[in-house]
Phi, psi and omega in degrees: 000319180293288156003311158287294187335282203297335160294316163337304200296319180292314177298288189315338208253313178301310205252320153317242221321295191290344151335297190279318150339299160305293190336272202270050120118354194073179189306335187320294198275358191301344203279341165318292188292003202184046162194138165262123192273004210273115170317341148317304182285347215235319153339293188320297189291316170314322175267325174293004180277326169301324191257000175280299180321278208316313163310324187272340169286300179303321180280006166263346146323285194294340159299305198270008137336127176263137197276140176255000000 
């Protein structure tokens, strides 16, 4: 199964992404396209990274939690 997956990643990546890549300038210009300078946005993005940590912290809690 990991295998197809990573064969999968590969053809997209192959047939997609550097496509777009090449398009909008290579990896250089990418933070043009795909990063917002705007402080609002940037807010934002802290707390859901804060509240996916908190989730990821309670679910290895709830892992190592010994079963009764």
């Amino acid at each position: 199964m990991v295998h197809a997956l990573v064969d999968c990643l590969g053809e997209f990546v192959r047939r997609t992404l550097a496509a777009w890549l090449r398009r909008h300038g290579g990896w250089t210009d990418i933070l043009r396209c795909v990063v917002s300078t705007d402080p609002g946005l940037r807010a934002h993005w802290l707390v859901a990274t804060l509240c996916n940590f908190g989730c990821f912290l309670k679910a290895v809690f709830f892992m190592l939690l010994p079963e009764r």
